[in-house]
LUMTOR-559348 format. One record per residue (C-alpha): x, y, z; residue in one letter. Coordinates in steps of 0.1 Angstrom, whole numbers, padded with zeros to 4 digits, always signed. Layout:
! residues N
XYZA...
//
This chain:
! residues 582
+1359+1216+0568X+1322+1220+0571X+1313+1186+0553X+1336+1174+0585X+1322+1197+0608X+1285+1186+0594X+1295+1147+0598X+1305+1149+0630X+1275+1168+0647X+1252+1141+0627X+1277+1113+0641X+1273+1127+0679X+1231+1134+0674X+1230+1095+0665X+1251+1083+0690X+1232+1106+0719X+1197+1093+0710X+1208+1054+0708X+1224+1064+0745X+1190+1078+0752X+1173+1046+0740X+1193+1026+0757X+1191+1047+0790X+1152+1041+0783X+1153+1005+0779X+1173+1001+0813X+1158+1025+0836X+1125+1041+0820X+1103+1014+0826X+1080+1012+0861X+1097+0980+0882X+1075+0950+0889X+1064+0938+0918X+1090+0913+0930X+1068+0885+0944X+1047+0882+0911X+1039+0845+0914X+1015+0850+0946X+0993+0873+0925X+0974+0853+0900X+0974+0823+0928X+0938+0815+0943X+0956+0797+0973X+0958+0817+1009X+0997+0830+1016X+1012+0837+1046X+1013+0872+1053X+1038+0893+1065X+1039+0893+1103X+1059+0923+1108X+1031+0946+1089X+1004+0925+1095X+1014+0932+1134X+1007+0970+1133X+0973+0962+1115X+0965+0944+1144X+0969+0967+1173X+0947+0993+1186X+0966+1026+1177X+0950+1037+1145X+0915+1030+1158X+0897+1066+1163X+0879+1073+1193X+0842+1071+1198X+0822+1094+1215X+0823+1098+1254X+0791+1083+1263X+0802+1055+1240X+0836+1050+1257X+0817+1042+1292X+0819+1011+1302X+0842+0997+1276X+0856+0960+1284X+0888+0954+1291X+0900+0924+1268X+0934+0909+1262X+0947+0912+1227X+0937+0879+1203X+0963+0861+1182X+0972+0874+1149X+0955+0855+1124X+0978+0835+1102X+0961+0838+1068X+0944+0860+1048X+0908+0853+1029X+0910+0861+0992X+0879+0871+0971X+0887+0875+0938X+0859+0890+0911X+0865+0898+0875X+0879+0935+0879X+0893+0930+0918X+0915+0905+0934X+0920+0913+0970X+0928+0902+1005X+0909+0906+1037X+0927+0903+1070X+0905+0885+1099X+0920+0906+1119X+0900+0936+1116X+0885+0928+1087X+0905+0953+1071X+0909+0949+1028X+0954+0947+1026X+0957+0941+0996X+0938+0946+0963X+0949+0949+0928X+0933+0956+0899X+0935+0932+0870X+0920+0953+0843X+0942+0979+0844X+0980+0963+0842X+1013+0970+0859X+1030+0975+0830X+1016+0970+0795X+1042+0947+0784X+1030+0925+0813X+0995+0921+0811X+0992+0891+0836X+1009+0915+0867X+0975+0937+0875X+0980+0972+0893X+0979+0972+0927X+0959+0996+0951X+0964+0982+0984X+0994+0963+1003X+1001+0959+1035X+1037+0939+1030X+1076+0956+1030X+1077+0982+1008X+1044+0999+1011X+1017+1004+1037X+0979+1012+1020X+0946+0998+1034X+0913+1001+1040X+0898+0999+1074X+0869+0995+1093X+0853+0985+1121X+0826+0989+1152X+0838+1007+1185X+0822+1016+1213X+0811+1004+1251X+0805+0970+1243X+0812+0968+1200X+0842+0943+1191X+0874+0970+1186X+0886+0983+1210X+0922+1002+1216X+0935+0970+1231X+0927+0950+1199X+0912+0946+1170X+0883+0918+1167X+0893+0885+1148X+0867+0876+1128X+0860+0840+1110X+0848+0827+1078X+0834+0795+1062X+0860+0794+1032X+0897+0810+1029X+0892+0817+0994X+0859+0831+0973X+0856+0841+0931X+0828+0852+0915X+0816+0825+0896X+0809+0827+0854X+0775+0837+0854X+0771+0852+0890X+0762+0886+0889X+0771+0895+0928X+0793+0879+0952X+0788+0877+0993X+0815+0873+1015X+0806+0869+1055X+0827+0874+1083X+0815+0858+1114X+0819+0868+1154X+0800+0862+1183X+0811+0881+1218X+0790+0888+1247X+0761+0872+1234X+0761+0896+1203X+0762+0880+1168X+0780+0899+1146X+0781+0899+1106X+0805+0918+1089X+0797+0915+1050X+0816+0926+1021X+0791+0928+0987X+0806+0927+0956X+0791+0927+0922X+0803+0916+0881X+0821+0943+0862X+0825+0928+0828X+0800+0924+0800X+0799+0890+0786X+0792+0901+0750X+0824+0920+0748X+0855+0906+0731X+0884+0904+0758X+0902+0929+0737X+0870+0948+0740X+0869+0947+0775X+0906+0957+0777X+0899+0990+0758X+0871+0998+0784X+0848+1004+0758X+0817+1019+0769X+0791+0997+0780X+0819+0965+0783X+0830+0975+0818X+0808+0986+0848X+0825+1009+0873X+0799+1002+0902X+0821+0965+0898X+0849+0985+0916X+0828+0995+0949X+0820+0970+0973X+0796+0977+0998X+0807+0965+1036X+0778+0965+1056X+0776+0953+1098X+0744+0932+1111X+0742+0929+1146X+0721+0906+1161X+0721+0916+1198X+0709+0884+1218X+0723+0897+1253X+0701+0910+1280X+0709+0946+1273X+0711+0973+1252X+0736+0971+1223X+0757+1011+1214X+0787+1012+1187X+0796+1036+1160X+0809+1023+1124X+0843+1039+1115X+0861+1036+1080X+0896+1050+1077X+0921+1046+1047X+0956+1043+1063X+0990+1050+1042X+1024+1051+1045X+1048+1084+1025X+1058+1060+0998X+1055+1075+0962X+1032+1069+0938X+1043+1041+0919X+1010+1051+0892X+1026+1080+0880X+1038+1079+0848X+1062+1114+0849X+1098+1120+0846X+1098+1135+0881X+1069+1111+0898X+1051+1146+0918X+1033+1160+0886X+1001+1148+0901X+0985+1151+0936X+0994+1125+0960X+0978+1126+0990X+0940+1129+1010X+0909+1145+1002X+0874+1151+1017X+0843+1167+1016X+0827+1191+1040X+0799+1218+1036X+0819+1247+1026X+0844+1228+1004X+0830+1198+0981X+0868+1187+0974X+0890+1196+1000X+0927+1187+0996X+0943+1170+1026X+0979+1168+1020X+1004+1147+1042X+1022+1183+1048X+0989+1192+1062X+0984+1161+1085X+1022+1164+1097X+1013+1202+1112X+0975+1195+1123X+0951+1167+1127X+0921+1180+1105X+0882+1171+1124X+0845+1184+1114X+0815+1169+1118X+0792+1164+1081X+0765+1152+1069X+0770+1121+1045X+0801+1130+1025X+0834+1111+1017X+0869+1106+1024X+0894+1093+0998X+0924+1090+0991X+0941+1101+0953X+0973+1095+0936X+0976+1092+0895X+0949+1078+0876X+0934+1059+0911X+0912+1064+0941X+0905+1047+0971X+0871+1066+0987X+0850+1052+1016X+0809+1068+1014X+0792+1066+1046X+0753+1060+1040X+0734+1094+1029X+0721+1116+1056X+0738+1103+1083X+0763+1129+1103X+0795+1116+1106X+0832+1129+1120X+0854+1132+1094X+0891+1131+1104X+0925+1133+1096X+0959+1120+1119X+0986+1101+1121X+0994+1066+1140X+1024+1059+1158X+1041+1043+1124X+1042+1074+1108X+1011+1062+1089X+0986+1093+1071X+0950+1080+1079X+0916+1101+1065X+0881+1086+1078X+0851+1090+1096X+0833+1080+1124X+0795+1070+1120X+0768+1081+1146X+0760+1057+1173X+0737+1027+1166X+0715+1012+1194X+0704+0976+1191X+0680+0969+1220X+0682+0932+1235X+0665+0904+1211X+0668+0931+1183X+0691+0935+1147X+0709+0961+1135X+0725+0976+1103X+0752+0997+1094X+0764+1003+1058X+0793+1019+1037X+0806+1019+1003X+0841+1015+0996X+0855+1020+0958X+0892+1014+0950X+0898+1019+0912X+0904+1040+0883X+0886+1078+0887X+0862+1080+0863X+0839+1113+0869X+0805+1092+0855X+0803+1070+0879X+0822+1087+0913X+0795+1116+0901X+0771+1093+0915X+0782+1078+0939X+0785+1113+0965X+0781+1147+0953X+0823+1161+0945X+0837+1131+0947X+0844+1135+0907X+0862+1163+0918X+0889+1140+0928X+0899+1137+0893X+0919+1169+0899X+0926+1195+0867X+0937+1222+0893X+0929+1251+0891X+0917+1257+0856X+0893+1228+0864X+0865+1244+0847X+0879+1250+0814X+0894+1214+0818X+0860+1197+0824X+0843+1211+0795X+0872+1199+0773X+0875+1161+0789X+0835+1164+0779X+0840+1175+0743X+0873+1147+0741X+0850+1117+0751X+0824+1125+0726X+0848+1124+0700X+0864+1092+0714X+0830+1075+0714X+0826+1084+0674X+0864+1074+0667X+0870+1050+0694X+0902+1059+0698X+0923+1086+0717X+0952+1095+0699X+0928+1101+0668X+0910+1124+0695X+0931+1141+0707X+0942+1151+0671X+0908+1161+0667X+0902+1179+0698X+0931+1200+0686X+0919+1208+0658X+0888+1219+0672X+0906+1241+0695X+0927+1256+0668X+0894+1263+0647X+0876+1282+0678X+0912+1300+0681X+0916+1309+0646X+0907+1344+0649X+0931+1352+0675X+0958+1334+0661X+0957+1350+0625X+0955+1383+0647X+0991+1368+0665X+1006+1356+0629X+0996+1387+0613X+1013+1407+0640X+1045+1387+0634X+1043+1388+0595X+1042+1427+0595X+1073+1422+0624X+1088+1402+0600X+1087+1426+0568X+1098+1450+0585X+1128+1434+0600X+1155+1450+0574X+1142+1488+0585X+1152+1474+0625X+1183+1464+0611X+1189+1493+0593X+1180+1513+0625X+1205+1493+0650X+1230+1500+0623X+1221+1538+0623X+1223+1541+0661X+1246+1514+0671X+1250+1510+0704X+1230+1538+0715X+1198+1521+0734X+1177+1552+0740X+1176+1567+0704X+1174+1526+0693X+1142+1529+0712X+1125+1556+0696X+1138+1543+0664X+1118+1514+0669X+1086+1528+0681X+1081+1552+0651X+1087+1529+0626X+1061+1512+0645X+1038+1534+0648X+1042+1547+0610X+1037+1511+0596X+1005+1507+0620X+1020+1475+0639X+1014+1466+0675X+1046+1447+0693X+1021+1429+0717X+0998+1421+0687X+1020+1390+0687X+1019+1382+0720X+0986+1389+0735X+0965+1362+0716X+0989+1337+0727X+0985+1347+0764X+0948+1345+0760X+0946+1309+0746X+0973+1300+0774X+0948+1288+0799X+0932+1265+0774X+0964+1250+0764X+0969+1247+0804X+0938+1232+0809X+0940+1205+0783X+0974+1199+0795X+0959+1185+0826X+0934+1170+0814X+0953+1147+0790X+0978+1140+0821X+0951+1131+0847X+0925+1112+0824X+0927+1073+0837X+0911+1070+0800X+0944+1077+0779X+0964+1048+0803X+0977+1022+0789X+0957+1040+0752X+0971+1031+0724X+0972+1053+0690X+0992+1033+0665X+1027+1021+0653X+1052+1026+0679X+1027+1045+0704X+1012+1020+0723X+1005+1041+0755X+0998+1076+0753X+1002+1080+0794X+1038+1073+0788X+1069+1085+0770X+1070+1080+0734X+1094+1043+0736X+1117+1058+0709X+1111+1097+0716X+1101+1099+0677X+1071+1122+0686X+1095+1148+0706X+1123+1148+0679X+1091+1160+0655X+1078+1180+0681X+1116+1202+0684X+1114+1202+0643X+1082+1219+0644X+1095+1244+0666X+1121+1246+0644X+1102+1257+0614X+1082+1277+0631X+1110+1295+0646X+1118+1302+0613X+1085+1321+0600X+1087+1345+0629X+1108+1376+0628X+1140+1374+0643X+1149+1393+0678X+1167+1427+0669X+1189+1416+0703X+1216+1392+0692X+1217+1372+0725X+1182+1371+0725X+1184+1354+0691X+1206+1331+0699X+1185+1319+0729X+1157+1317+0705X+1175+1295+0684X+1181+1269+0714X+1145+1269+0723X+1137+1242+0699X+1163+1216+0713X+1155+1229+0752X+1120+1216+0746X+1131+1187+0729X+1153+1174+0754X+1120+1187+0781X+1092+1168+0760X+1115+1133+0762X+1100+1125+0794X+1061+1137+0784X+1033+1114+0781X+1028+1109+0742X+0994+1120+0742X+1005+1156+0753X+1036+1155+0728X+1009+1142+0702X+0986+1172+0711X+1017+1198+0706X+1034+1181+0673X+0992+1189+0659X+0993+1220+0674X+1025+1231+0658X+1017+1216+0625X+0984+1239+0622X+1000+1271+0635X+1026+1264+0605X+1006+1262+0578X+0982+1289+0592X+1015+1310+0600X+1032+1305+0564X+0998+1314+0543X+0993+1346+0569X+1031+1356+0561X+1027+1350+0522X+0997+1369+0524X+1012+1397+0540X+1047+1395+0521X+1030+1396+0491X+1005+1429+0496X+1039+1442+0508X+1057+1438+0477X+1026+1449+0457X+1025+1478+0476X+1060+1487+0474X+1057+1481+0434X
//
């Protein structure tokens, strides 16, 4: 009967994990985008005239200041522009609209989709059906060329621009003249790749074979004011979204990581602007320099006004439902037969703390560890050093945790020794619960003078663990924000670390280790409570499925250590028992 019994439970464990792999195969994968073809093509497409149509009114421009307002000039809303103009460079493919000028679309083709399809890059930006996310800009003011009745259609020389082998920087004009006013709106870009990398190299971002300034592009405005009077006109910059998920998350659940606005101001250097927030309040303050960005899992969009200018930074929402965070630059004056300029930075890419570091002071911030962000920081720090010795993260990650469970070790040997004394002296608390039975109150004082006659401390075992637990927190986060470990791979099967383990081999190992060292510890004198014990190890099993492998790597080392440092503390002990005894 228990040979059958035995069978059977193997039988139904095989059968529920090939369900689980096939659930997987159908349903655990990210979907592609569904017009694919258009994104490696260098010819213009015909945009969506249903989105591109809110893009080109006036209701998501902000509002200048009053004395700039004066005067402004009625004009009849322009056409919407028919195509788009593409630049593409060799770490950004993106899509400008005349209209406004505004970057719609931008995808990223260093860091792909999915890793199975390497030719479908991520994508930042879109403007088309399913999701709403650009960046905008512009010049308002009394006689500037945006104005709530319309946005200005600017014109270029070419539909279509790439940065050329060789070329270091790229220049894209836009072109308008209105009211004798020449107007230049210029979108710098610059390479990204090092040309002495391998592609598989430059795939790996290894340092020094990808530059991140390549993902900023600086949009600057020339005027050239060749009317008989005085030009006045404030920049803005705005990055306008619609409530659609996050399709970079890599989770079970998709809301592990922040999606959502962020800014700087003088009393907070990262200051979290959720779409909860913007539904009860539009947020306003004037700064000087700063940001504004926008996060969601692994990216960031982030528009940088020039240093020492004060700006308005501001949060709403249009009448599409649309979140928008940006700023408003001071007013410029041009005086007749004079030029002007007016410059911004805007990155869209992958948050790496080096470079957004320097680009504005917090804006590394936006790689967000929560609250434990100083333990986290130190610990990203410590895990790219060792990466740039190994040059690989799932080997540093194993390292890392070993390095943690060395500075540990003296608090955990206190925790293990705790249990091992629990655990010889588990047949005196069984003897005990026999004695009393039932009878809770004289079970009690049992329990606390055999305790305190054998010299043992029932939160010995538990206080060391609470102390490491914002450490294990901390690195917890830090392996699940880190753009580095996407797409990472370690070896074998484990091609991706940012993801769940393909054939959830790491997570079965993980629930055996628990297993085992379920078993060194002494066992609950409460029989429910052992029983729940007993089910821990399949409850985190079944939990850890859906984790990144990189974490589930970190906890199958973890485990491994406290067993063999558990099982020589318990022999120890065992032993000096028996001797003792003798």
């Amino acid at each position: 009967m228990d040979i059958q019994r035995s069978i059977l439970i193997v039988a139904l464990a095989i059968v529920s994990y090939m369900m689980v792999l096939q659930w997987n195969q159908d349903y655990g994968q990210a979907a592609l985008p569904t017009q694919t073809a258009a994104v490696s093509s260098t010819v213009p497409s015909l945009p969506d005239t249903t989105a591109r149509a809110q893009t080109a009114s006036g209701d998501d421009i902000p509002t200048a200041a009053p004395a700039a307002e004066s005067g402004s000039i009625s004009v009849a809303p322009v056409a919407v522009s028919d195509q788009l103009i593409r630049v593409k460079t060799d770490v950004l493919d993106l899509a400008i609209d005349p209209r406004g000028g505004d970057v719609v679309e931008l995808r990223l083709p260093q860091y792909p989709r999915r890793q199975d399809h390497p030719e479908v890059p991520f994508q930042l930006f879109d403007n088309g059906s399913e999701r709403t996310y650009l960046a905008q800009s512009g010049l308002i003011g009394a006689n500037a060329p945006d104005r709530s009745s319309g946005r200005a259609l600017w014109s270029s020389d070419k539909q279509s621009y790439e940065l050329a082998e060789g070329q270091d920087s790229l220049q894209v004009d836009l072109k308008l003249s209105e009211d004798g006013v020449n107007y230049i709106k210029r979108f710098t870009f610059t390479r990204g790749l090092n040309p002495e990398c391998s592609p598989a190299e430059q795939q790996l971002k290894k340092p020094g074979c990808v530059d991140p300034a390549a993902y900023q592009m600086t949009v600057s405005y020339l005027i050239d004011n060749q009317s008989g009077k005085a030009w006045s006109g404030n920049m803005f910059a705005q990055l306008k979204r619609d409530s659609s998920d996050d399709p970079s998350s890599t989770t079970a659940t998709g809301t592990a990581t922040y999606l959502g606005g962020a800014l700087w101001t003088p009393e907070e250097s990262y200051k979290k602007v959720s779409m909860k927030d913007i539904d009860k309040q539009a947020f306003k303050e004037t700064v000087e320099g700063g940001w504004v960005a926008w996060l969601q899992h692994y990216f960031v969009t982030a528009w940088i006004p020039e240093k020492g200018t004060t700006n308005q930074v501001q949060t709403r929402k249009d009448s599409q439902g649309n979140y928008i965070v940006g700023f408003t630059g001071p007013a410029v004056q041009v005086a007749p037969g004079a030029q002007g300029e007016i410059n911004a930075i805007l990155y869209a890419g992958p948050k790496l703390q080096g470079h957004l570091k320097t680009l504005s002071p917090g804006l590394e911030l936006t790689v967000d560890y929560g609250i434990l962000w100083f333990i986290a920081q130190p610990i990203f720090w410590l895990l790219e050093h060792i990466h740039s010795i190994l040059g690989n993260w799932g080997w540093s990650i194993i390292v890392l945790t070993i390095i943690i469970k060395l500075i540990f070790f003296p608090l955990s040997a206190a925790s293990y020794k705790s249990m091992a004394r629990m655990r010889a002296v588990a047949p005196k608390l069984a003897a005990l619960k026999e004695q009393f039975g039932d009878d809770r109150q004289k079970m009690s004082q049992g329990m606390m003078e055999l305790y305190k006659k054998e010299k043992i401390n029932p939160l010995g075992g538990c206080l060391p663990i609470l102390v490491q637990m914002p450490v294990f927190l901390a690195l917890y986060w830090t392996l699940l924000e880190s753009v580095e470990m996407r797409q990472a791979p370690w070896m074998f099967w484990i091609t991706d670390l940012a993801i769940k383990d393909p054939f959830f081999i790491l997570p079965i190992i993980m629930g055996a280790t628990m297993f085992i060292q379920q078993q060194l510890n002494p066992t609950p004198p409460d029989p429910m409570q052992a029983k729940v014990m007993k089910l821990m190890p399949v409850i985190f099993t079944f939990f850890f499925l859906w984790f990144p492998a990189g974490l589930v790597l970190y906890w199958v080392v973890n485990n491994c250590l406290s067993i063999a440092q558990q099982w020589y503390i318990t022999r120890k002990i065992e032993a000096a028992t028996k001797a003792a005894a003798a």
